[in-house]
Kinemage of the C-alpha trace (Angstrom):
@kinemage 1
@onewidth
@group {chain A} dominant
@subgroup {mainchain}
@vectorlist {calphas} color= white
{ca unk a 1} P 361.536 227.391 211.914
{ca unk a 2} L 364.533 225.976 209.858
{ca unk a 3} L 366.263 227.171 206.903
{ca unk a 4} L 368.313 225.157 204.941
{ca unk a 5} L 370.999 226.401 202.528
{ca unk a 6} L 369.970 227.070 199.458
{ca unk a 7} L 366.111 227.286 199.788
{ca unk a 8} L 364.457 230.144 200.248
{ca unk a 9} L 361.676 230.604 203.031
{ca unk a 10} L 358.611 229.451 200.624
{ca unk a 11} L 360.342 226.361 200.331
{ca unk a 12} L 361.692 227.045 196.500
{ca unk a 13} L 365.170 226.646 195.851
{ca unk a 14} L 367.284 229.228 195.200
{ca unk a 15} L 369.899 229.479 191.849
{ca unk a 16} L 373.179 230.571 193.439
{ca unk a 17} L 374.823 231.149 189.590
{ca unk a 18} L 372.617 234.011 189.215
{ca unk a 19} L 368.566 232.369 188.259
{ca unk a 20} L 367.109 230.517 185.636
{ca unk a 21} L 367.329 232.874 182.376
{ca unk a 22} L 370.943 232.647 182.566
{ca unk a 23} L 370.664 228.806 182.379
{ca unk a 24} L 368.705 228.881 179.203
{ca unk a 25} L 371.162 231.095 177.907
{ca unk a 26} L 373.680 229.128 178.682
{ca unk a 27} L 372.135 225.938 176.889
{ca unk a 28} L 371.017 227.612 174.086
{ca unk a 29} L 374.705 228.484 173.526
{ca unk a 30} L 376.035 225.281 174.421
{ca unk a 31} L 373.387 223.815 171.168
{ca unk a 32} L 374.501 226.475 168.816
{ca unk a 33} L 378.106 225.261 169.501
{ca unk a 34} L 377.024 222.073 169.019
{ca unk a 35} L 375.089 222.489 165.608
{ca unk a 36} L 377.662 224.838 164.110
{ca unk a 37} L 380.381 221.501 165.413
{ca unk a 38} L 378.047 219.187 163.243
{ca unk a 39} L 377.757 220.980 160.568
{ca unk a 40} L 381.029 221.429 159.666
{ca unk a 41} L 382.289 218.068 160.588
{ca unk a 42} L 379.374 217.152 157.949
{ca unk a 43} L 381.346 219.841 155.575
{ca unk a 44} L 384.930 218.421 155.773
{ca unk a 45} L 383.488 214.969 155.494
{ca unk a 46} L 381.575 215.936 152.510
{ca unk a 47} L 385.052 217.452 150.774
{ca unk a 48} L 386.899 214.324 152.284
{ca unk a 49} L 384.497 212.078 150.078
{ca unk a 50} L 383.831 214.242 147.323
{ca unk a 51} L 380.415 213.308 147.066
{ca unk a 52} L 379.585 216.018 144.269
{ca unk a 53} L 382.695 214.848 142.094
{ca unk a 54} L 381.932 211.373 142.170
{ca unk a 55} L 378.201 211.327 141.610
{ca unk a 56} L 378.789 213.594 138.494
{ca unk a 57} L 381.419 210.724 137.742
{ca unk a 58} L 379.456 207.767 138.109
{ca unk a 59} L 375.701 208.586 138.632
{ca unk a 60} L 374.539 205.211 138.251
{ca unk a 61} L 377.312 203.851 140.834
{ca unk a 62} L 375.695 206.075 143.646
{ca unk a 63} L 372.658 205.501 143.117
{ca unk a 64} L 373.266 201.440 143.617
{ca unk a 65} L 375.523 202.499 146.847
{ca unk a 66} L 372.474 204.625 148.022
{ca unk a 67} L 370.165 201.909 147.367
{ca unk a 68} L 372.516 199.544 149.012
{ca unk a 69} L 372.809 201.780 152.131
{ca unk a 70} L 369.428 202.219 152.315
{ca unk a 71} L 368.321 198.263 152.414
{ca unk a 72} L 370.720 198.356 155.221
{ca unk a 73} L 369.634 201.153 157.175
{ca unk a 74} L 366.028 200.188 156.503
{ca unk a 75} L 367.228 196.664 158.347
{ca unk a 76} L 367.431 194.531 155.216
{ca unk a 77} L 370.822 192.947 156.558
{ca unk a 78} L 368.812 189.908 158.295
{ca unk a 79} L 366.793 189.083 155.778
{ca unk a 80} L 366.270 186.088 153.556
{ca unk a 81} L 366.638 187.629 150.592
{ca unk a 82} L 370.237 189.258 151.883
{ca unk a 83} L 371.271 185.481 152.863
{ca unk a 84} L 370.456 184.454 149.218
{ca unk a 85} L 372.481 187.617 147.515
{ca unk a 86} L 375.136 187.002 149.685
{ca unk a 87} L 375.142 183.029 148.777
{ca unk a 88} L 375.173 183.752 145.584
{ca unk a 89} L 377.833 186.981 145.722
{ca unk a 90} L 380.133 183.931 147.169
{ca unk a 91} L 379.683 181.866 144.840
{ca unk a 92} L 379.805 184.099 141.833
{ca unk a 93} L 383.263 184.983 144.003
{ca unk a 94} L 384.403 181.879 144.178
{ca unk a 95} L 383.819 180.990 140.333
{ca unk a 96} L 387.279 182.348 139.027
{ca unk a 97} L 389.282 180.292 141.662
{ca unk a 98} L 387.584 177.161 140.902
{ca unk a 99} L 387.967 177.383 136.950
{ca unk a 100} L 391.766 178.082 137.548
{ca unk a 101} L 391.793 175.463 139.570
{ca unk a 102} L 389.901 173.298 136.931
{ca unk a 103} L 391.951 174.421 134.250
{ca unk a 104} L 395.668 173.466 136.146
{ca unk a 105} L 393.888 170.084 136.963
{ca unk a 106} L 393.097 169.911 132.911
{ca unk a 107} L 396.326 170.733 132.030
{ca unk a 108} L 398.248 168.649 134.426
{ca unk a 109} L 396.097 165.479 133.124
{ca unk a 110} L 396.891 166.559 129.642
{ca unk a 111} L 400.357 167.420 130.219
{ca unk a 112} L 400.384 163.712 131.536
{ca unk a 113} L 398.717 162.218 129.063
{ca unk a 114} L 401.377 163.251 126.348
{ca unk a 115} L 404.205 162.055 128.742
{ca unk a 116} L 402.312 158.781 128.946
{ca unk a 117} L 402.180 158.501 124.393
{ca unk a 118} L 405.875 159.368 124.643
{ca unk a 119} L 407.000 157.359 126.379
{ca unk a 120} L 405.747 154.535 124.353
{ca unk a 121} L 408.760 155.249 122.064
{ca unk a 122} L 408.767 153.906 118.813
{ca unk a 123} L 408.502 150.199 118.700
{ca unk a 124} L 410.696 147.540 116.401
{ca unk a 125} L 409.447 149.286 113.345
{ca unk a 126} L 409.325 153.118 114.898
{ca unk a 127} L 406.431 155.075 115.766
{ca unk a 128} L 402.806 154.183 115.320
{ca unk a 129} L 401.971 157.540 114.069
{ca unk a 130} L 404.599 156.879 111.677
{ca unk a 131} L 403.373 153.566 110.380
{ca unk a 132} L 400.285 154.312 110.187
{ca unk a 133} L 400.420 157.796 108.481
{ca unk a 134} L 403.394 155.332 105.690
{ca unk a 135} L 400.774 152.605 105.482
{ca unk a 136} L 397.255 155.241 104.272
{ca unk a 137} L 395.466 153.476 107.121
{ca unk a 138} L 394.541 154.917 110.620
{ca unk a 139} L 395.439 152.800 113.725
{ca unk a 140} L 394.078 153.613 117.292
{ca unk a 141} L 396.683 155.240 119.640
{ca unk a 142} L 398.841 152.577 121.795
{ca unk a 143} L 398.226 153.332 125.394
């Protein structure tokens, strides 16, 4: 009959670090490492954030971010609904910029416009505003 290394003559193997208690032991420490390693990574990430000081600052602001990260989490990201917030976050984003943009645009025509009446100059007689506010009778602007 043969014996090979390591098994023992039913056939079982044998532990050579000592048996199978001490391997259990050994894992069972190895998770209590781990856990107590969790836990206080969740501790200094909890001081990092200061959740405590800034849901007794703004209650109502961490309850929208929990919501928020919730809908995520839950798998709301690829969702109609998210593609119509998000088309209208844009746009709501995008408002400011375009009503500066409107508004320099307004201003430039404007800004033209008066050029354009001055430099009509005053005629043989002077302005038109000026005859016309001497005579008591309106007159339409001269383009």
């Amino acid at each position: 009959m043969t014996t090979f290394p390591g098994a023992s003559s039913n056939g079982t193997p044998q532990d050579p670090q000592g048996g199978f208690g001490q391997r259990v032991d050994h894992i069972g420490s190895d998770a209590q490492q781990l856990w107590s390693d969790a836990r206080s990574a969740v501790t200094d990430l909890g001081q990092t954030l200061d959740l405590r000081g800034r849901v007794e600052r703004n209650p109502y602001g961490m309850m929208a971010a929990a919501v928020g990260v919730g809908y995520l989490l839950g798998g709301g990201l690829f969702t109609p609904l998210t593609a119509r917030i998000l088309r209208l976050g844009v746009r709501l984003a995008a408002l400011p910029l375009v009503k500066d943009e409107l508004m320099g645009m307004a201003e430039a025509a404007f800004q033209g416009y008066q050029t354009g009446r001055g430099m009509a100059g005053p005629g043989p007689q002077g302005s038109a505003s000026a005859n016309a506010s001497s005579a008591g009778t309106p007159r339409p602007p001269t383009y």
